[in-house]
PAZAPA-4460 file (N, C-alpha, C; in steps of 0.05 Angstrom, whole numbers, plus 32768, in hexadecimal, padded with zeros to 4 digits):
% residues 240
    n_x    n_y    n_z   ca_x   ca_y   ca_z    c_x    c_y    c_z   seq   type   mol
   7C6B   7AF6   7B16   7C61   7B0B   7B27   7C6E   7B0A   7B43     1      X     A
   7C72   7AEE   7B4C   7C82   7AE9   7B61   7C94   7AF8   7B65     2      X     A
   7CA1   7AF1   7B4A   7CBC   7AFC   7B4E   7CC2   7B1A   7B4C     3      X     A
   7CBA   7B2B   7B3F   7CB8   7B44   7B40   7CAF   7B51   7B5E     4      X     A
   7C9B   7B41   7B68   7C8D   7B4F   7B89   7CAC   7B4B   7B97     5      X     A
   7CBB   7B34   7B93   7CD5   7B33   7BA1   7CE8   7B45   7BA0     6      X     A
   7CEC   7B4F   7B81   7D00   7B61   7B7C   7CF9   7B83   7B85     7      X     A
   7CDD   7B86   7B80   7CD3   7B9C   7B92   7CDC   7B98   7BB0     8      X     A
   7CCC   7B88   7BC1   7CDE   7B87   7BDE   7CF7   7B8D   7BE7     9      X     A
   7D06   7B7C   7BCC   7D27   7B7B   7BD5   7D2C   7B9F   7BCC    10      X     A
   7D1F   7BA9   7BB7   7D2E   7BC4   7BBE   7D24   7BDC   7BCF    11      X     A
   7D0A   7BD7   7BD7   7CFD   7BE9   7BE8   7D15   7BE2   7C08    12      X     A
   7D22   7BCA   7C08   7D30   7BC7   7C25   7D45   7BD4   7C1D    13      X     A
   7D52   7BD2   7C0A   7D6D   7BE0   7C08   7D67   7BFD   7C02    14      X     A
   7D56   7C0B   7BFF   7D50   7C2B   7BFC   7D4F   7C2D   7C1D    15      X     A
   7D38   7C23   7C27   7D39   7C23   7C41   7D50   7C2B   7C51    16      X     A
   7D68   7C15   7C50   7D82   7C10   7C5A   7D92   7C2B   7C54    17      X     A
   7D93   7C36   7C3F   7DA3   7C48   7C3B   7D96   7C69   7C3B    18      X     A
   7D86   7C68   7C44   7D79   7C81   7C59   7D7D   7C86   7C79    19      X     A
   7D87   7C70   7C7C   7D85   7C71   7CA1   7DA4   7C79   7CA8    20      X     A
   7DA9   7C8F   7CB6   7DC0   7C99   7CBD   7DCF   7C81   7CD2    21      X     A
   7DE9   7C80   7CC1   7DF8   7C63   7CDA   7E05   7C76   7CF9    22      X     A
   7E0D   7C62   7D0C   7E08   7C65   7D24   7E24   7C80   7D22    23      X     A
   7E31   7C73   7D19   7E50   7C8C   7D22   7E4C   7CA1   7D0E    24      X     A
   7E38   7CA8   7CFC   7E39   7CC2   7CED   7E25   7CD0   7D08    25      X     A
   7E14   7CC9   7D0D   7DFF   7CD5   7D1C   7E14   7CDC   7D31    26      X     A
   7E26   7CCE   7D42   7E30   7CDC   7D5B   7E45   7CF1   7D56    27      X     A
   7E55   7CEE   7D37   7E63   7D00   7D36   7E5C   7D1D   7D2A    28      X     A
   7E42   7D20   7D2E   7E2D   7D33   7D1C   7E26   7D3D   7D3C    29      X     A
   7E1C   7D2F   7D50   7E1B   7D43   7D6E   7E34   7D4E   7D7C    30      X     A
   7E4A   7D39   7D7A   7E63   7D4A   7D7C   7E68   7D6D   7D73    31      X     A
   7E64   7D70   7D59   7E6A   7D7E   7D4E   7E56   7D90   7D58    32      X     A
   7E45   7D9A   7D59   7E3E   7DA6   7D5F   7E2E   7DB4   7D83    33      X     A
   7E3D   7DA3   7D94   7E3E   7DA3   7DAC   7E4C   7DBC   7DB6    34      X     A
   7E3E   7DD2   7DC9   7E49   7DE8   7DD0   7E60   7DE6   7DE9    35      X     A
   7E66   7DD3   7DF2   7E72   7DCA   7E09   7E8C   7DD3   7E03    36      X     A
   7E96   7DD9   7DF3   7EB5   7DE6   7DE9   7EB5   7DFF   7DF7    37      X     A
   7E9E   7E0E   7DF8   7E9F   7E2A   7DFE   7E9E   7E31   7E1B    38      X     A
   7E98   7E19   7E2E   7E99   7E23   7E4C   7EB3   7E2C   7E53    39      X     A
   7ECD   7E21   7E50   7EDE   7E28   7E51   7EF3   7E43   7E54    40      X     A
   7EE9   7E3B   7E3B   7EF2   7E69   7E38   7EE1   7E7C   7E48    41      X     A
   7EC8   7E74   7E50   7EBF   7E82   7E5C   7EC6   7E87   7E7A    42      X     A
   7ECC   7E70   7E86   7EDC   7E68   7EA1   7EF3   7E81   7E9D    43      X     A
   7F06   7E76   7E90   7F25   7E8B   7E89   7F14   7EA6   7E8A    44      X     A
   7F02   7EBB   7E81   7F00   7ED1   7E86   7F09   7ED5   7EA0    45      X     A
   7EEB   7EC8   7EA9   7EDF   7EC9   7ECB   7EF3   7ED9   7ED7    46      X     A
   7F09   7EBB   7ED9   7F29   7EC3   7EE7   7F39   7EDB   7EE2    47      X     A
   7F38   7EE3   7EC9   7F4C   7EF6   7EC1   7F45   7F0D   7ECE    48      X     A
   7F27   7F19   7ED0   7F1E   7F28   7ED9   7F17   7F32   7EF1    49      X     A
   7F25   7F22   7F05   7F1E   7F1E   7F23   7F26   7F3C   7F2A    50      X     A
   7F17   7F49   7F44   7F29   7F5C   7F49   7F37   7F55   7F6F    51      X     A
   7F49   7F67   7F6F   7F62   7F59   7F85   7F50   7F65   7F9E    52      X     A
   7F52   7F60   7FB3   7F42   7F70   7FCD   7F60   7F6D   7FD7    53      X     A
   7F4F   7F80   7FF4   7F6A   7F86   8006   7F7A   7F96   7FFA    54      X     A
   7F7A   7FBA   7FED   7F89   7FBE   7FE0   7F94   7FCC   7FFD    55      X     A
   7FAA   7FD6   7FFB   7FB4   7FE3   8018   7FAF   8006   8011    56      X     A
   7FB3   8017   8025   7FB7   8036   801E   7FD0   803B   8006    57      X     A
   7FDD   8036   800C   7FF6   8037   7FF6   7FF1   8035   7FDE    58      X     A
   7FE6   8014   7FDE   7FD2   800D   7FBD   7FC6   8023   7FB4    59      X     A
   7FB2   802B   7FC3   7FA2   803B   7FB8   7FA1   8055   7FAF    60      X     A
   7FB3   8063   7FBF   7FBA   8075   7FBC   7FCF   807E   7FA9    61      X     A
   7FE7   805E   7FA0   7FF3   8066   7F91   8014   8078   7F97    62      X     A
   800B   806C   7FAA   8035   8082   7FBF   804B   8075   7FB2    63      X     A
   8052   807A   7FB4   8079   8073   7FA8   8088   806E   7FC0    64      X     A
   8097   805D   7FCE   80A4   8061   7FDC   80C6   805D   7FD3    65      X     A
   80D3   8075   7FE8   80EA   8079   7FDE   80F5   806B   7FE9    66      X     A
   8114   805F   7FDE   8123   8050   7FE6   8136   805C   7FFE    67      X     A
   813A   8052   8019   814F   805A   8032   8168   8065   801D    68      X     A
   8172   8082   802D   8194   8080   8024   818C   809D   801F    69      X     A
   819D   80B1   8004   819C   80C7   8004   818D   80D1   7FED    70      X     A
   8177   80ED   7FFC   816A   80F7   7FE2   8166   8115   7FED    71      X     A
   8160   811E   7FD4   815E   813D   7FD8   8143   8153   7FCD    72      X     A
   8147   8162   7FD9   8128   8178   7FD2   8131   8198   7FD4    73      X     A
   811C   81A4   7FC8   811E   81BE   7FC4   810E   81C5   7FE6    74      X     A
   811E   81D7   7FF4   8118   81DF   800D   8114   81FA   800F    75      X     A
   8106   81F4   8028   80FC   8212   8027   810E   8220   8047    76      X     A
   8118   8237   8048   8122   8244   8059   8117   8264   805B    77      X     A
   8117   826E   807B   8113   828D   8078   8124   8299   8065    78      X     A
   8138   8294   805B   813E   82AA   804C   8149   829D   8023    79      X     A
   8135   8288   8022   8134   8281   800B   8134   8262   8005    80      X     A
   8124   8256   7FED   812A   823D   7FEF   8151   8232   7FE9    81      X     A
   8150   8218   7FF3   816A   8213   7FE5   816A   81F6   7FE0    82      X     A
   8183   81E7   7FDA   8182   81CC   7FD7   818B   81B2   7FF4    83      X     A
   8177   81AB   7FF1   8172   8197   8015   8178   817E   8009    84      X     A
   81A2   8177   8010   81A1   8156   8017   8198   8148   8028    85      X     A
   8189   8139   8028   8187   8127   803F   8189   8107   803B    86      X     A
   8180   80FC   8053   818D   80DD   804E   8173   80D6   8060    87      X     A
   816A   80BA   8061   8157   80AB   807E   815F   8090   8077    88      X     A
   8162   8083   8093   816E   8073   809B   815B   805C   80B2    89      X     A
   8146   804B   80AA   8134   803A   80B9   8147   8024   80C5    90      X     A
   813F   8022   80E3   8147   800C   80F0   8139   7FFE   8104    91      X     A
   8139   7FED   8107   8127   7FD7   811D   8139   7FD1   8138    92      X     A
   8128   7FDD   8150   812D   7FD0   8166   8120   7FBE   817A    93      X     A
   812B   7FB6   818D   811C   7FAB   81A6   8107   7FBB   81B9    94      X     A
   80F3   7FB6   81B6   80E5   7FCE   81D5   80DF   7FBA   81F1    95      X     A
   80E5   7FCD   81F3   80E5   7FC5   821A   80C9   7FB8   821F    96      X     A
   80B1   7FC2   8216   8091   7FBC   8213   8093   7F98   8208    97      X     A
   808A   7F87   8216   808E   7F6B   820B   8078   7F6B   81F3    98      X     A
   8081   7F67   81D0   8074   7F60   81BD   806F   7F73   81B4    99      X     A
   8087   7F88   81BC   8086   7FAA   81A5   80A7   7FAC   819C   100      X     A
   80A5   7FB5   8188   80BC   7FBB   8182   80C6   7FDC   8177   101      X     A
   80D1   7FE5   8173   80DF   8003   8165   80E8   8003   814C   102      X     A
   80D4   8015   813A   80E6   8017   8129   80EA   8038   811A   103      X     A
   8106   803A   8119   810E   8056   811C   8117   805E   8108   104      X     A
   8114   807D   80F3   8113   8085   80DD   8122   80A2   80E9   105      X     A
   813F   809B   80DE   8156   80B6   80E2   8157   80C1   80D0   106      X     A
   814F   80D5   80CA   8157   80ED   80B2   8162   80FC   80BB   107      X     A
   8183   8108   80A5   8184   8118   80AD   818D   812B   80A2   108      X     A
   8186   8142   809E   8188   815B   8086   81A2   816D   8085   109      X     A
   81B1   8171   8075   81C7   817D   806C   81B7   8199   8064   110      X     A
   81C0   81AA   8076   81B2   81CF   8079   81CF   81D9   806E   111      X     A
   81E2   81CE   8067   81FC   81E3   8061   81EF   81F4   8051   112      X     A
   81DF   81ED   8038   81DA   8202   8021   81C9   821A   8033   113      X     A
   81B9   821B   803E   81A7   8227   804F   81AC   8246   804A   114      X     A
   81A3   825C   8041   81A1   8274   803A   819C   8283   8056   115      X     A
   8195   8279   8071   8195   8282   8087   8175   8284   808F   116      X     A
   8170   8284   80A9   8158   8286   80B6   814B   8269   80BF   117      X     A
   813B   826D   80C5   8124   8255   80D1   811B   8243   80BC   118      X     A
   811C   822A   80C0   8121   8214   80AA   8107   8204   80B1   119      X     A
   80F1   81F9   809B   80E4   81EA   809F   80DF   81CC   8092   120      X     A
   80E1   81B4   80A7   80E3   81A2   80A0   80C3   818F   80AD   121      X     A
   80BC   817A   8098   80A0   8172   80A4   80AA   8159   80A0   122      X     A
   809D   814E   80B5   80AA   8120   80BA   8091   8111   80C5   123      X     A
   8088   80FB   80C9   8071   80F2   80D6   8066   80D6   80C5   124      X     A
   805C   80C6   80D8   805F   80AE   80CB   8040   809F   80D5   125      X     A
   8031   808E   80BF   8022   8083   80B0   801A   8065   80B4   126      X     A
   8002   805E   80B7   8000   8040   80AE   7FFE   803E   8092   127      X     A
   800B   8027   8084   8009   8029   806F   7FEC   8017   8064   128      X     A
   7FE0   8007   806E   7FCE   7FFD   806C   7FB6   8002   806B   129      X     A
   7FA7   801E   807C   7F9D   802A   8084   7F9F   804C   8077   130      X     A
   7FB5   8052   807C   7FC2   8072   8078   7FB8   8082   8092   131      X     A
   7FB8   806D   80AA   7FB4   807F   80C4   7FD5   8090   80C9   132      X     A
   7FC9   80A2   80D7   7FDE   80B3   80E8   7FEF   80AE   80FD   133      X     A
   8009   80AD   8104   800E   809D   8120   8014   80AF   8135   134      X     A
   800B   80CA   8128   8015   80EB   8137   8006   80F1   8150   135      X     A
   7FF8   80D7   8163   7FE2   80E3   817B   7FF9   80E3   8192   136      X     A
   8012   80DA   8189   8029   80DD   81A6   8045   80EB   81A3   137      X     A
   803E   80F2   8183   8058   8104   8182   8064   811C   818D   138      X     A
   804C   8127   81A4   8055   8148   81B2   805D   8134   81C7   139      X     A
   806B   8114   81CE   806E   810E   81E5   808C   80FC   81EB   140      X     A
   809D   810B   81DC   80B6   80F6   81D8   80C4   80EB   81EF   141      X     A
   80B9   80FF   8203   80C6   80F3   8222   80BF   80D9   8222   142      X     A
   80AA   80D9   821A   809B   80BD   8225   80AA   80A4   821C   143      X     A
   80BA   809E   820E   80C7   808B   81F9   80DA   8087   820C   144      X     A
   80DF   8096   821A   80FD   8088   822F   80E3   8084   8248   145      X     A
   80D6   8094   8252   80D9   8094   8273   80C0   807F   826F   146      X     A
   80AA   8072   825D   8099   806E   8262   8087   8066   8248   147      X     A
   8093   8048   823B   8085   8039   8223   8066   8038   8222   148      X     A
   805E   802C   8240   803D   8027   8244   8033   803F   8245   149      X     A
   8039   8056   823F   8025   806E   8241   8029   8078   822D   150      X     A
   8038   8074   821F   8046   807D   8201   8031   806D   81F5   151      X     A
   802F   8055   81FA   8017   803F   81EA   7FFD   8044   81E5   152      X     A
   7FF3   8044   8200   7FE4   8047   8209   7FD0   806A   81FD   153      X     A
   7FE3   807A   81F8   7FE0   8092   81F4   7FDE   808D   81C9   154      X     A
   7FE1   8077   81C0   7FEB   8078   81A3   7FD6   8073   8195   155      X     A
   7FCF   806A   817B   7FBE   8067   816F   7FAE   804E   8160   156      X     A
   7F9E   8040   815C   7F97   8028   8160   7F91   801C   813A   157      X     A
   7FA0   8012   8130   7F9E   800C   8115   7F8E   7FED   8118   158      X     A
   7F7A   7FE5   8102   7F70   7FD1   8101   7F70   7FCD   80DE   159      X     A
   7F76   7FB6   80DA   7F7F   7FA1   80BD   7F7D   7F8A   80C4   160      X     A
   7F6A   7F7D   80AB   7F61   7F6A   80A9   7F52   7F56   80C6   161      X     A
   7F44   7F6D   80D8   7F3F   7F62   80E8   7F50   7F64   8108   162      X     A
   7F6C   7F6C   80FF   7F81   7F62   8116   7F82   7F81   811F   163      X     A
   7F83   7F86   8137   7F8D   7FA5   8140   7FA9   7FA9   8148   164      X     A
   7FB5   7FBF   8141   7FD2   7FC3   8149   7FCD   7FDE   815B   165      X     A
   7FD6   7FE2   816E   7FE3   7FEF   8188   7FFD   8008   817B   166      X     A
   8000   801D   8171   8013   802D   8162   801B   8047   8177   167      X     A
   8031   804B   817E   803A   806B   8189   804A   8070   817B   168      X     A
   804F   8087   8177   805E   809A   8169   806D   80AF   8172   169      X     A
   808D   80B5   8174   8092   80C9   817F   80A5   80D4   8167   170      X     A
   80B4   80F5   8169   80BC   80FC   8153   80D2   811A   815D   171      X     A
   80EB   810C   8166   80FF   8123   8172   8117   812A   8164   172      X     A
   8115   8149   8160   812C   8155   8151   8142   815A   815D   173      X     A
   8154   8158   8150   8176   8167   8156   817E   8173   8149   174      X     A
   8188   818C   8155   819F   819C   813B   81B6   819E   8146   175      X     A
   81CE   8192   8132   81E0   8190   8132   81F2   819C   8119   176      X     A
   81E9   81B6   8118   81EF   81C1   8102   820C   81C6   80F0   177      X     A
   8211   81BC   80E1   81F6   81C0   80C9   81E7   81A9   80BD   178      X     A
   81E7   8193   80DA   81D0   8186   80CF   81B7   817F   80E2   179      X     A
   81A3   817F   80D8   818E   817C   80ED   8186   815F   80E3   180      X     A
   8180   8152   8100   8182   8136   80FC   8159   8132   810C   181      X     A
   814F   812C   8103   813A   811C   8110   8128   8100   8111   182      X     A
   8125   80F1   8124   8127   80D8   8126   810C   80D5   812E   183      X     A
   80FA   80C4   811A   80DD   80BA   811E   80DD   80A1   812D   184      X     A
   80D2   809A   8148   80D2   807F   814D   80B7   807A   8148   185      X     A
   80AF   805D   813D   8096   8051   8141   808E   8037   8157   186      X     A
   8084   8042   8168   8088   802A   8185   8072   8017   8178   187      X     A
   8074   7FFA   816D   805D   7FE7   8164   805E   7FCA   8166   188      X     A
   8046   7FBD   8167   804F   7F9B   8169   8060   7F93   8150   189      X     A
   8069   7F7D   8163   807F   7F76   814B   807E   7F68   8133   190      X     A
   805D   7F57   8130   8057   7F57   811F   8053   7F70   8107   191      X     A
   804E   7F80   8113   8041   7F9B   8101   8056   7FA5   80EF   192      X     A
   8050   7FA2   80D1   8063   7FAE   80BE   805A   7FC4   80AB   193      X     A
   804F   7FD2   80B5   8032   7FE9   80A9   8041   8004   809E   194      X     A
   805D   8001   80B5   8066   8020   80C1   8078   8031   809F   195      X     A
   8068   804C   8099   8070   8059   8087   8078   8073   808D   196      X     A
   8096   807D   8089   8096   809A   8097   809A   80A8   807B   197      X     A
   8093   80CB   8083   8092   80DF   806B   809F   80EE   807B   198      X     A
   80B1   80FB   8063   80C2   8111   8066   80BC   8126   804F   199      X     A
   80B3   813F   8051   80AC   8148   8040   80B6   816F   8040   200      X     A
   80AD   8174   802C   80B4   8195   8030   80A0   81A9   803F   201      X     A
   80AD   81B9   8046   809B   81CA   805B   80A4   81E3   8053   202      X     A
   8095   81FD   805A   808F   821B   8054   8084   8228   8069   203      X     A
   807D   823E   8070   806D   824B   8083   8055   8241   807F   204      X     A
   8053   8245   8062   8033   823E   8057   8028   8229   8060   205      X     A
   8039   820C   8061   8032   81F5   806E   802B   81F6   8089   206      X     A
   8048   8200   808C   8040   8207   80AA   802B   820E   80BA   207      X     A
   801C   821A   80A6   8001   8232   80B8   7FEE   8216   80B1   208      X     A
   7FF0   8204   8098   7FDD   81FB   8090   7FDD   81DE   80AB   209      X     A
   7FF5   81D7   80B2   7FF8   81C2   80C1   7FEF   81C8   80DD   210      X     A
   7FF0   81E6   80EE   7FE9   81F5   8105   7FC5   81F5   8106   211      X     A
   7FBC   81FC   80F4   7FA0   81FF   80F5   7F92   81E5   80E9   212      X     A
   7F9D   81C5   80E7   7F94   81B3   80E4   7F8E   81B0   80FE   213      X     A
   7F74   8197   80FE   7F74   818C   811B   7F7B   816E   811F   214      X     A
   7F94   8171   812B   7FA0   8160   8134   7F94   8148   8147   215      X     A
   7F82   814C   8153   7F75   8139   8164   7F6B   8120   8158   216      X     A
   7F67   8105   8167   7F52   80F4   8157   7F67   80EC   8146   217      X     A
   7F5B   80D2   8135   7F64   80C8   811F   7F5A   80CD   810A   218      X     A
   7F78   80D3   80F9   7F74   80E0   80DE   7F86   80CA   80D0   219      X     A
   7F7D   80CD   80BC   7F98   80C1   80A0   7FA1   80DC   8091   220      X     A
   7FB7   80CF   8086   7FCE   80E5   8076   7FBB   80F6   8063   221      X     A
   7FA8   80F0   804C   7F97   80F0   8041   7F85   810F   8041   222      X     A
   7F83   810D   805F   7F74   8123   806D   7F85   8137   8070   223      X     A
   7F9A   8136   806D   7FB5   8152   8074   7FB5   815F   805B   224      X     A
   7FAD   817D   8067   7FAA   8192   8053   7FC4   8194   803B   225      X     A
   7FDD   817E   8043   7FEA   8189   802E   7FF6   816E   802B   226      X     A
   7FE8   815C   8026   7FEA   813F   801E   7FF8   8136   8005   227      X     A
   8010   812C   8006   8012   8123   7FE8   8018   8137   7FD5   228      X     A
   8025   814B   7FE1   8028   8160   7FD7   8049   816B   7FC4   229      X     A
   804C   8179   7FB9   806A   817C   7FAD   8083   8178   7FC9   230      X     A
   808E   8168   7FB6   80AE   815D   7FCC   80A0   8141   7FE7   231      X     A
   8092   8139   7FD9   8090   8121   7FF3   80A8   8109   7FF4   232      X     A
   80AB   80FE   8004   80B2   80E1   8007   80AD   80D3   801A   233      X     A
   80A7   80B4   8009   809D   80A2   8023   80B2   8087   8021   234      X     A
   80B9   8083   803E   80CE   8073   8040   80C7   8058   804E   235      X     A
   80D5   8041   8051   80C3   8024   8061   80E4   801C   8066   236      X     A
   80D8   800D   8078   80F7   7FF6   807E   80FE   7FE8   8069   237      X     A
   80E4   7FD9   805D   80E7   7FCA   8041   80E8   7FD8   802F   238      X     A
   80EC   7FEF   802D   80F7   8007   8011   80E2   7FEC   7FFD   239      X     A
   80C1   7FEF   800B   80AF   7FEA   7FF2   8098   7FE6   800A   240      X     A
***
């Protein structure tokens, strides 16, 4: 009887023994099924999806700027449209004003084709950051020779990212026919690289539409009754 109660014992321990999960099956059984794989990928969306701030006027709007050198448009003249070469030509100077500098946008239009009469051409120049106007000193081109600080002073006040820029603007034609040449200066600190000029097509129609705008105050391009309209171009020193 002894011996039998023994042989029962001895196998009730070894059934025992081989029910109990050993130490490294049990850890590689929480491994496996641990979600910690998946934080990961979720991080990588996050990122992908960021969106950019600080877009500028240009961004947003989507402008093209044209490259300096020669381009051409369908023009309008009193006695019919015709075909208008022209060329613009950006350059950087010194200003007399300590911590301003010049920078000057020569276009200048080839009228040989010209069908005859009174010719309209439209020019004027932009923050690009903003899409302010720099047109509050352009009826004042005297001022660019006889008198920088009132030219300034008289100009328009751009603010980005906090920093304000100081902008005048003047805008004087020549005809030298048969080419009419006109020269945009932008009087600005010399940090300031904002400066965007437009050369665009013009009609009576514009004309009337540009006369009965109100010019006063600050405006952006945006607000001009004939904004972005057929035949624009926009030009930079950095042709970008």
């Amino acid at each position: 009887m002894v011996y039998k109660k023994l042989i029962c014992i001895l196998l009730c321990l070894i059934l025992a023994g081989c029910s109990s999960p050993k130490p490294d099956e049990s850890t590689a059984v929480s491994v496996e099924v641990t979600p910690e794989t998946s934080k990961p990928a979720e991080e990588t969306i996050s990122e992908e999806v960021e969106i950019p701030q600080d877009r500028t006027f240009l961004e947003e709007q989507q402008l093209v700027i044209t490259p300096q050198g020669d381009f051409e448009y369908t023009a309008w003249a009193e006695k019919g449209t015709f075909p208008m070469h022209a060329s613009c030509n950006i350059t950087e100077e010194a200003s007399e004003t300590q911590g301003y500098k010049k920078v000057i946008a020569t276009i200048v239009y080839d009228v040989s084709d010209c069908p005859g009469g009174m010719i309209r051409t439209r020019e004027y120049a932009f923050d690009r950051y903003t899409g302010i106007c720099f047109d509050a000193t352009n009826d004042q081109p005297d001022l660019l020779e006889a008198n920088e600080t009132t030219l300034i002073e008289s100009g328009v006040t751009v603010t980005y990212q906090e920093k304000e820029y100081k902008i005048a603007y003047v805008n004087q034609g020549t005809n030298k026919w048969p080419q009419l040449i006109v020269e945009m200066t932008v009087l600005c600190p010399q940090d300031y690289d904002g400066t965007v000029f437009i050369v665009r097509y013009a009609d009576e129609e514009t004309n009337a539409e540009s006369t009965a705008f109100d010019w006063e105050g600050v405006h952006t391009i945006d607000e001009l009754p004939y904004y972005n309209t057929v035949e624009t171009f926009y030009f930079t020193k950095s042709d970008h």
